[in-house]
C-alpha positions in Angstrom: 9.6 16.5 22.2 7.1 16.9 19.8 3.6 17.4 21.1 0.2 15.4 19.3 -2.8 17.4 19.0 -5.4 15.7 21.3 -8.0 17.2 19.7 -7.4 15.3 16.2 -7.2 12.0 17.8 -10.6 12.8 20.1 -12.6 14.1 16.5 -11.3 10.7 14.8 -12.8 8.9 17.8 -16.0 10.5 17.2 -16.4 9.1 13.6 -19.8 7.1 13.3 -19.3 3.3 12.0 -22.3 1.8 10.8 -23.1 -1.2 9.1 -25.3 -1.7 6.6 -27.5 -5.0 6.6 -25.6 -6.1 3.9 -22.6 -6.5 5.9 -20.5 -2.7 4.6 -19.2 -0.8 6.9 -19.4 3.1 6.9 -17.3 5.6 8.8 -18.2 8.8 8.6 -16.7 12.1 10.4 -17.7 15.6 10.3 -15.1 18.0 9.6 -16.1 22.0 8.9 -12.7 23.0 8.5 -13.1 22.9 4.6 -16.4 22.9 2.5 -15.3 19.6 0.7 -15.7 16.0 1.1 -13.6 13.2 0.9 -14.6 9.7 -0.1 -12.4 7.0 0.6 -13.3 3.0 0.3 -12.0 -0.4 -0.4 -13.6 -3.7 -1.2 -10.8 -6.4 0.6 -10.8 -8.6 -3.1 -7.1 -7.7 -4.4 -4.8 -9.7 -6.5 -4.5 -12.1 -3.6 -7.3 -13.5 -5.0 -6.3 -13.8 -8.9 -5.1 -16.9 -9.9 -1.3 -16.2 -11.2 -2.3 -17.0 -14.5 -4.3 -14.0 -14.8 -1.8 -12.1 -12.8 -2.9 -8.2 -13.1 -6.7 -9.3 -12.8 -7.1 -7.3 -9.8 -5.4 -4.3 -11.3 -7.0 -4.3 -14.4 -10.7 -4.7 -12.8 -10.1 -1.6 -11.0 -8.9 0.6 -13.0 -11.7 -0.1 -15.7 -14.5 0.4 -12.8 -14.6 4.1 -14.1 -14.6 3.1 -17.7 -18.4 3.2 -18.1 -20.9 1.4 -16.2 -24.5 0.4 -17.1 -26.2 3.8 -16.8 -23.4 5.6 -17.3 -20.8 5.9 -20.5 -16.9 7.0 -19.1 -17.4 10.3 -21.1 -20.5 10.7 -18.9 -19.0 9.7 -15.8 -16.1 11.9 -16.5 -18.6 15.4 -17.6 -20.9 15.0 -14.1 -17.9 14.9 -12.1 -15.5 17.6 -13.7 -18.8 20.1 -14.4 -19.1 20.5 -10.1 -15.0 20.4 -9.9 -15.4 17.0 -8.2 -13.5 13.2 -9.2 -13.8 9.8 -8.7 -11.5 7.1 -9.5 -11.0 3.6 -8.6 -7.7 1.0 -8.9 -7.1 -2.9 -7.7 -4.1 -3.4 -5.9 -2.7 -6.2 -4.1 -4.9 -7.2 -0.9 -7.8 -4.8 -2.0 -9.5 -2.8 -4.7 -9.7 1.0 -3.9 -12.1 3.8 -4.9 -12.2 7.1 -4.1 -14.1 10.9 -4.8 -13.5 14.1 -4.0 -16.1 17.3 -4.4 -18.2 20.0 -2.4 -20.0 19.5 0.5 -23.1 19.7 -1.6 -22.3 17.3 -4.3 -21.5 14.4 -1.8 -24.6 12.6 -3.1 -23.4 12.7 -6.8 -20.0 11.3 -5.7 -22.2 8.8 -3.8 -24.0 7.7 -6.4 -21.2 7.3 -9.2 -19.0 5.4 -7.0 -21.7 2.9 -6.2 -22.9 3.0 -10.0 -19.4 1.9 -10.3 -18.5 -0.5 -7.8 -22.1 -2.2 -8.8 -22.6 -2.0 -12.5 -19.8 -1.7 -14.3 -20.2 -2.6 -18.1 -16.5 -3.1 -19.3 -17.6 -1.9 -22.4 -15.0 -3.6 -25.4 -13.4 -0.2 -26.5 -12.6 1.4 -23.2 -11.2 -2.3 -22.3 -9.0 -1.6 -25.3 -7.7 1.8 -24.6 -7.2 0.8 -21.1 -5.3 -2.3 -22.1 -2.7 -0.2 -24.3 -2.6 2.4 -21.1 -1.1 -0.8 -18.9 0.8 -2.5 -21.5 2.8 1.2 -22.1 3.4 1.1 -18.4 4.6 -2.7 -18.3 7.0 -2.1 -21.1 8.5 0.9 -19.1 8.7 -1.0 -16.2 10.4 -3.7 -18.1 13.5 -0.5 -18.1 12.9 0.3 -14.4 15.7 -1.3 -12.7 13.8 -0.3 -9.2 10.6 -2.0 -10.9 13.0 -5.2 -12.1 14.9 -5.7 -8.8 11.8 -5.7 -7.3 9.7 -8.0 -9.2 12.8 -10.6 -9.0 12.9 -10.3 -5.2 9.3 -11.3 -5.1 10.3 -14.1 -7.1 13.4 -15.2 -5.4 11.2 -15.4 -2.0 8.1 -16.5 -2.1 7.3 -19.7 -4.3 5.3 -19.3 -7.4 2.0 -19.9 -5.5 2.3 -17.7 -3.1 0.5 -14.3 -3.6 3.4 -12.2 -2.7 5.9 -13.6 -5.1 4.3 -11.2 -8.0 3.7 -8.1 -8.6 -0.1 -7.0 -8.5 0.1 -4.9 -11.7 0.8 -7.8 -13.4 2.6 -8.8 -17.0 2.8 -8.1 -20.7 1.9 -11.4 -21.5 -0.6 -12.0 -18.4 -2.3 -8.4 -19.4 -2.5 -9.0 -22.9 -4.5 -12.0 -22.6 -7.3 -10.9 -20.1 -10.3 -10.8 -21.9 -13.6 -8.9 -20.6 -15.1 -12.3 -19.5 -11.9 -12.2 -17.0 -12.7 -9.0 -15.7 -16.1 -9.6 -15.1 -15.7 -13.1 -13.5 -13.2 -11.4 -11.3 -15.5 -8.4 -10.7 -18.3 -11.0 -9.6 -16.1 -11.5 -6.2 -16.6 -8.0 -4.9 -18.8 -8.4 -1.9 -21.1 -6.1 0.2 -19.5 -7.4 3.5 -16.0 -7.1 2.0 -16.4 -3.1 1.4 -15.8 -0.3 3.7 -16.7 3.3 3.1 -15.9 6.3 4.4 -16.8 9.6 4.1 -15.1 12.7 5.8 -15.8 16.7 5.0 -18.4 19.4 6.1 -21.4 17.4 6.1 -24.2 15.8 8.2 -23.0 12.5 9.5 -26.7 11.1 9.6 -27.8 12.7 6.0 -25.0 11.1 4.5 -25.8 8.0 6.1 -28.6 7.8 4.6 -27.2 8.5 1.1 -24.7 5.4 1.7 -28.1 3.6 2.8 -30.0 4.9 -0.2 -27.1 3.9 -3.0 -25.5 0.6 -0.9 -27.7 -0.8 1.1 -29.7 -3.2 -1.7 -26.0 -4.3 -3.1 -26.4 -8.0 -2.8 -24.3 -10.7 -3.8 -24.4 -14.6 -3.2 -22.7 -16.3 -0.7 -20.2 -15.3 1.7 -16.7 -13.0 0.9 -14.4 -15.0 -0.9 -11.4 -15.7 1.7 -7.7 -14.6 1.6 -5.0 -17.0 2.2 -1.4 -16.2 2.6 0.7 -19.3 3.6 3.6 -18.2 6.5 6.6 -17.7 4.6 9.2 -20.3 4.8 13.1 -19.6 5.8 15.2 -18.5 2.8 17.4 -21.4 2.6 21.1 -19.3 3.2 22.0 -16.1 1.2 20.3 -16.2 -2.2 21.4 -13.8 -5.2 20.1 -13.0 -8.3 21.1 -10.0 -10.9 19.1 -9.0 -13.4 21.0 -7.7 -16.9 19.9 -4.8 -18.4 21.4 -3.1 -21.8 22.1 0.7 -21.2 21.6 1.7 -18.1 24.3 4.0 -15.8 22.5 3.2 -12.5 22.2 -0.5 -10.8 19.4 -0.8 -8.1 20.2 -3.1 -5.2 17.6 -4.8 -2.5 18.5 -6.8 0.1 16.2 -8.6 2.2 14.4 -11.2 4.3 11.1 -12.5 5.4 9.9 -9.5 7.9 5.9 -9.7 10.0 2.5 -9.1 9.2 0.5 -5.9 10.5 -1.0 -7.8 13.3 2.1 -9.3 15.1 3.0 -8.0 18.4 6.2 -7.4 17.0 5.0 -4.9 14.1 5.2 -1.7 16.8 8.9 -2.5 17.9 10.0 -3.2 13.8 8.5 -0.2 12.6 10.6 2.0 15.1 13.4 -0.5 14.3 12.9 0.4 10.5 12.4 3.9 11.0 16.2 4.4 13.1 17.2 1.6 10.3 16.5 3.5 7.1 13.8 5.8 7.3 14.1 9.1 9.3 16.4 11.9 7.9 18.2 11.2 4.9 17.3 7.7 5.1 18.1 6.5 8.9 21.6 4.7 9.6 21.6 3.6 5.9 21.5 6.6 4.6 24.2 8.4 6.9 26.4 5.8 6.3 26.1 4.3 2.7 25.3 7.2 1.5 26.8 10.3 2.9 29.9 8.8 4.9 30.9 6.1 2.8 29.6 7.8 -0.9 28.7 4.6 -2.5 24.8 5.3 -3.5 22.6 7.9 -4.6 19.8 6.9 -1.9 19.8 4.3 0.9 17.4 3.1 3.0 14.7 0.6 4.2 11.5 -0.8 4.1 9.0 -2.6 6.0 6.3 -4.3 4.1 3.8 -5.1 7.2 0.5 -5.7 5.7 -2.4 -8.3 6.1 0.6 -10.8 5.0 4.4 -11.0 6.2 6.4 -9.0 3.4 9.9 -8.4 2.9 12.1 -6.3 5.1 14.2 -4.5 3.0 17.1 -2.6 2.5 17.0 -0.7 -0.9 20.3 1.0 -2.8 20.5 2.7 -6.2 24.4 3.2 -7.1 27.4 3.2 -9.8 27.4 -0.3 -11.5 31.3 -0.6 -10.1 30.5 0.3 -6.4 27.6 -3.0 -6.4 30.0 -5.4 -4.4 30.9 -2.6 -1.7 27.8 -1.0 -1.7 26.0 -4.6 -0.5 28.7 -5.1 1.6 28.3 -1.9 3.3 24.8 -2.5 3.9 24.9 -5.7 5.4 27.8 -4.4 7.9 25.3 -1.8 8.6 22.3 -4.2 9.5 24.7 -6.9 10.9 25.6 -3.4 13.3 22.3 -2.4 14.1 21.4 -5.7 15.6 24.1 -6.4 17.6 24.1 -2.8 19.2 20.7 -1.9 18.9 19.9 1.9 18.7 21.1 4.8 20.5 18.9 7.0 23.2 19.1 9.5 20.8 18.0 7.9 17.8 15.0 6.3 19.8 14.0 9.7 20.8 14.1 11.0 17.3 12.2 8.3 16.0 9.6 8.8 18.4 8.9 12.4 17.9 9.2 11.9 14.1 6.6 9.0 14.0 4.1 10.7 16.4 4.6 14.1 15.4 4.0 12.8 11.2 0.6 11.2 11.8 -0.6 14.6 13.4 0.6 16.5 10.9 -1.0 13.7 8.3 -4.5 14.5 9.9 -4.8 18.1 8.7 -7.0 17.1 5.5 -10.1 15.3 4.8 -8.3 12.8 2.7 -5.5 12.0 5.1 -8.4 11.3 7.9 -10.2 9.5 5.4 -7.5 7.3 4.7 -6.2 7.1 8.0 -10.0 5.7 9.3 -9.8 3.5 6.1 -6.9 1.6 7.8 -8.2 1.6 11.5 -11.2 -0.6 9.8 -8.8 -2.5 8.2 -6.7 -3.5 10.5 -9.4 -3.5 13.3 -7.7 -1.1 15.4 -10.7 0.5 17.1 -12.0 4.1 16.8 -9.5 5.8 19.7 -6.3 4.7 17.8 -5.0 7.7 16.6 -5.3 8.9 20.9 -3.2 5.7 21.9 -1.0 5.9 18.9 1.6 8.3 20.3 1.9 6.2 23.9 2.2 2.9 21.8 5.2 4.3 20.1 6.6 5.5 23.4 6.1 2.6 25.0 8.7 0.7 22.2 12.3 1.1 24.5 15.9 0.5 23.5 15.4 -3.3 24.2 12.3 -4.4 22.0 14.0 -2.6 19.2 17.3 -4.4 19.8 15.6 -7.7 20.4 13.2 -7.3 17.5 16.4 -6.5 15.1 18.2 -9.7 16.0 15.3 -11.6 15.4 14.1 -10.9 11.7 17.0 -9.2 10.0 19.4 -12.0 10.0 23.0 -11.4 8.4 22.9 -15.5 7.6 20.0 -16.2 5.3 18.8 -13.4 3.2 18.5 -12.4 -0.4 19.9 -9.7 -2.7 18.5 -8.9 -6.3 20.8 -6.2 -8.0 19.3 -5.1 -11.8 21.4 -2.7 -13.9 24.4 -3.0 -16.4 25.3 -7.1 -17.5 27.6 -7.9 -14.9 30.7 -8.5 -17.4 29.9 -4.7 -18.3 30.7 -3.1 -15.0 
């Protein structure tokens, strides 16, 4: 059995969450195991809230917060930071845009001050709008030869209807990309929101000096109004077993993902499914899937699973990469495997397994400033409460043979799901 360090969970619980008058939340923990700091924050305005015309909105807003603000040119952004040995970057993804900075104990305030420069100000100066456009437009193109990056956008596609959120990818197309214009990113910048931003800071410093500092660079952000709100309809049953291939000249490999409608982070169900998930396809070489698929039966290069749990119901997934000959028995295998799994549920052993693995990975995730960071990022998201990390490993212990049986059955039905498969033309295999 693999023990969890008590003490890590009790530091985490000492953190300090404050919140500004502004409505932002700051968590900050001292830890003087390293003479560094790390910054981690999000402002909850993501590409759910992009209309899907302008699909890659979020993304590109992001990404070009670092590209200069209104005190501040890139090229001086980039010299104040790398002349301490310290960074800052920024990115908008699909539920939230993130920001981040990393330095020495006693540069904490420039980091500070940069990242509020640019989660603030931002000038989305024309040229660097330019370059950055060509940056994701290079990157879409690529992705239009990823046949992990096709499959996937086609799933989304296949599952959700058009105006649902989830039924696009958040970084967005070549044609939606190419005609943002600066007036789009800044109309899209104009929803970020005090009382929509968390920040947290985590390294060898002085809990209350750096409060202050968050005080001194955050607390007179104002914006009108309230945070705009994020709606994610429930999604609807997939109407029987859908399938869709997509063709792609050239390629030796085809990617397959099967899947159906799986739970959002805050259903009482998410515990149970992500043990299921881990026994499923996670743990090892890639959990039942893996040993069998894969290994056994030889008809993939990787198998496993996935369990998209966030603030909306995602796809539970099964994901393959294979030989364009071995498609039909490969997607066969996996469903036999699924189909197996729920009606037998797991073994004792595999239980046990998954719960050392799971509660033994978050300790070991909690031995750096950014993986605290990041995991007090997500206890504010998720509203989890400040002694999470000290319940986690009796949570997961708690999840027995039958919740992950019973929570199998339920979601991944062998009657109504989807499969996407992208690689050779199918005439070609």
């Amino acid at each position: 059995m693999t023990l969890f360090p008590s003490h890590r969970g009790s530091t985490i619980a000492t953190a300090i969450r404050h919140m500004l008058p502004n409505g932002m939340v700051a968590l900050v923990q001292r830890n003087p195991t390293a003479p560094t700091v790390s910054v981690y924050g999000e402002v909850q305005i993501g590409a759910v809230h992009e209309p899907a015309e302008q699909n890659g909105v979020a993304a590109f807003t992001g990404a070009a917060l670092i590209r200069g603000t209104h005190q501040r040119s890139f090229q001086e952004i980039v010299a104040a930071t790398e002349s301490v040995g310290a960074s800052v970057n920024a990115g908008g993804g699909l539920h939230s845009t993130k920001f981040a900075g990393r330095s020495l104990s006693e540069d904490v305030a420039l980091i500070l001050d940069i990242l509020a420069d640019m989660l603030r100000a931002p000038a989305f100066p024309d040229e660097e709008i330019e370059r950055l456009r060509g940056q994701f437009l290079m990157m879409l193109r690529e992705n239009e030869q990823d046949t992990s990056m096709r499959a996937s956008r086609a799933l989304r596609s296949l599952m959700f209807p058009s105006t649902h959120p989830y039924s696009r990818l958040s970084s967005g197309t070549i044609n939606t990309i190419s005609a943002l214009t600066r007036d789009d990113l800044v109309h899209f910048h104009s929803l970020y929101h005090p009382a929509a931003t968390t920040i947290v800071v985590v390294g060898d410093i002085d809990p209350i000096a750096v409060l202050d500092l968050i005080e001194k660079f955050f607390g007179d952000w104002q914006t009108a109004g309230m945070p705009p709100q994020m709606t994610l309809p429930d999604p609807q049953p997939l109407p029987g077993r859908l399938y869709v291939h997509v063709p792609l000249e050239g390629k030796s490999q085809t990617d397959i993902i099967w899947a159906v409608h799986g739970l959002d982070r805050r259903s009482p169900d998410y515990y149970a499914a992500s043990v299921a998930n881990m026994i499923l396809g996670r743990i090892g070489i890639g959990g039942r899937l893996g040993e069998r698929v894969r290994e056994e039966q030889g008809l993939a290069y990787y198998c496993g699973s996935s369990l998209d749990a966030d603030l909306g119901a995602g796809p539970w997934a099964a994901m393959a990469g294979v030989n364009p000959a071995h498609v039909a028995r490969a997607t066969e295998a996996i469903i036999c495997e699924i189909k197996r799994f729920a009606a037998e549920g797991p073994t004792e052993q595999e239980l046990a397994d998954a719960h050392d693995f799971m509660t033994g990975s978050l300790a070991i995730s909690l031995e750096t400033n950014d993986s605290i960071a990041g995991t007090l990022l997500g206890i504010e998201r998720y509203q989890l409460g400040l002694d999470y990390v000290e319940r986690y490993p009796s949570i997961i212990r708690a999840i027995d043979r039958d919740q992950v049986t019973d929570v199998a059955r339920r979601y991944l039905a062998t009657d109504d799901y989807a499969v996407v498969t992208a690689g050779p033309p199918e005439q070609e295999v």
